[in-house]
C-alpha positions in Angstrom: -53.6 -7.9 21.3 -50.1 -8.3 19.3 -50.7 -12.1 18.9 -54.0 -11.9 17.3 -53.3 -9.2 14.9 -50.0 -10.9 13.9 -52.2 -14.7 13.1 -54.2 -12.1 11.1 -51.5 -10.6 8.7 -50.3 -13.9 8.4 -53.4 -15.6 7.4 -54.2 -12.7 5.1 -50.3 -13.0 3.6 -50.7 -16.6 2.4 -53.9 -15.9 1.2 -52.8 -13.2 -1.1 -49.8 -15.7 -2.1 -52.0 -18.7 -2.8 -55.0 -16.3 -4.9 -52.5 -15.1 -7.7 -51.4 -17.9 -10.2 -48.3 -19.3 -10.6 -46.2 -17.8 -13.1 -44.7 -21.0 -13.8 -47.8 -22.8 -14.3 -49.0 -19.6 -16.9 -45.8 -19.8 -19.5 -45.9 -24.1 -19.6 -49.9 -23.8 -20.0 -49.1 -20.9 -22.9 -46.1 -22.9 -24.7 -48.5 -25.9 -24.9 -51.4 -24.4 -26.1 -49.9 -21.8 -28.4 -46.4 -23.3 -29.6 -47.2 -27.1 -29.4 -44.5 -27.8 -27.1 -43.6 -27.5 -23.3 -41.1 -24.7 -23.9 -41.8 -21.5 -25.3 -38.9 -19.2 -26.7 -39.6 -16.1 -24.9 -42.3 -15.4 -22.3 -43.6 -12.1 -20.5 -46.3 -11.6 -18.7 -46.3 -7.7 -18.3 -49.0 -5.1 -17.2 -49.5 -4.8 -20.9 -50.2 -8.0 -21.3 -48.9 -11.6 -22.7 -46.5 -12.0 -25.1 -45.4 -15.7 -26.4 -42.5 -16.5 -29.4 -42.1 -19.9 -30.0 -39.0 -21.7 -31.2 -41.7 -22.4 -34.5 -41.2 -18.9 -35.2 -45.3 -18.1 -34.0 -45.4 -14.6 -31.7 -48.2 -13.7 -30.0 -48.4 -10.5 -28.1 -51.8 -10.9 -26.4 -54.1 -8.2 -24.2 -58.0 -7.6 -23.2 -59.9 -10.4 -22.7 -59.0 -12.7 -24.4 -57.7 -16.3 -23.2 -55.4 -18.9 -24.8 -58.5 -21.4 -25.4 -60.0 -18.5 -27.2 -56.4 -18.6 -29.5 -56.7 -22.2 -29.7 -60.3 -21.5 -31.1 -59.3 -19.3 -33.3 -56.3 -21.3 -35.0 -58.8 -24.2 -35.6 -61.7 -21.8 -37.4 -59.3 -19.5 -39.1 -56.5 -21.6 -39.8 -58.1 -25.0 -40.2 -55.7 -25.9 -36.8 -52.6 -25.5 -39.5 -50.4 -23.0 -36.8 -50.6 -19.5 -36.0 -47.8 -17.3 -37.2 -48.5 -14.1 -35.6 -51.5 -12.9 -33.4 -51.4 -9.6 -32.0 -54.5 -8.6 -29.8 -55.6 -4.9 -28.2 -57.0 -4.0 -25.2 -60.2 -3.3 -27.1 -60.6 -6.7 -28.7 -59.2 -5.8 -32.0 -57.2 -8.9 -33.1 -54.6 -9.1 -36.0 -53.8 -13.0 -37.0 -51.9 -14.7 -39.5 -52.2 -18.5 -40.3 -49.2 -20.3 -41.2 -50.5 -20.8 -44.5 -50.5 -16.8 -45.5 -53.7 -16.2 -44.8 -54.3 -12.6 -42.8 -57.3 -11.9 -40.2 -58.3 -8.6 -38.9 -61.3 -9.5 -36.2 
């Protein structure tokens, strides 16, 4: 009885461990797509969300449901792919964004 309940919990503990993505993975896959480089200046992935500052000087601080293609998108329509300098989302999809070139964005 002890033997099969103990395969159990194991085989339910890795699958927990392999579900969840690796932090790792998360901060090189943001400093790539949001700071142009494999190294991002600060990183923290927090309940509140996902905040990103780049050694460019580029923060983003980002929450809801938004994802980093979604960013890239957004740097290429809004800021004709020139850099992001700040982008601040909310949980309810209100985004702040400012290009490089000066240019503000409330969406």
């Amino acid at each position: 009885m002890i033997k099969p309940i103990l395969t159990f919990g194991f085989a339910l503990s890795l699958a927990a461990c392999t579900s969840s993505p690796d932090p790792v993975d998360e901060r090189i896959e943001a400093a790539i797509k949001l700071c142009h480089s494999d190294s991002a200046k600060a990183f923290s992935q927090t309940v509140d969300g996902l905040r990103v500052m780049c050694h460019s000087g580029s923060s983003y601080i980002i929450r809801g449901d938004i994802s980093l293609d979604d960013i890239v998108e957004m740097d290429r329509v809004y800021c004709s792919s020139m850099g992001i300098r700040d982008f601040v989302s909310s949980e309810a999809g209100e985004v702040k964004l400012s290009c490089s070139d000066g240019s503000n964005y409330v969406l």
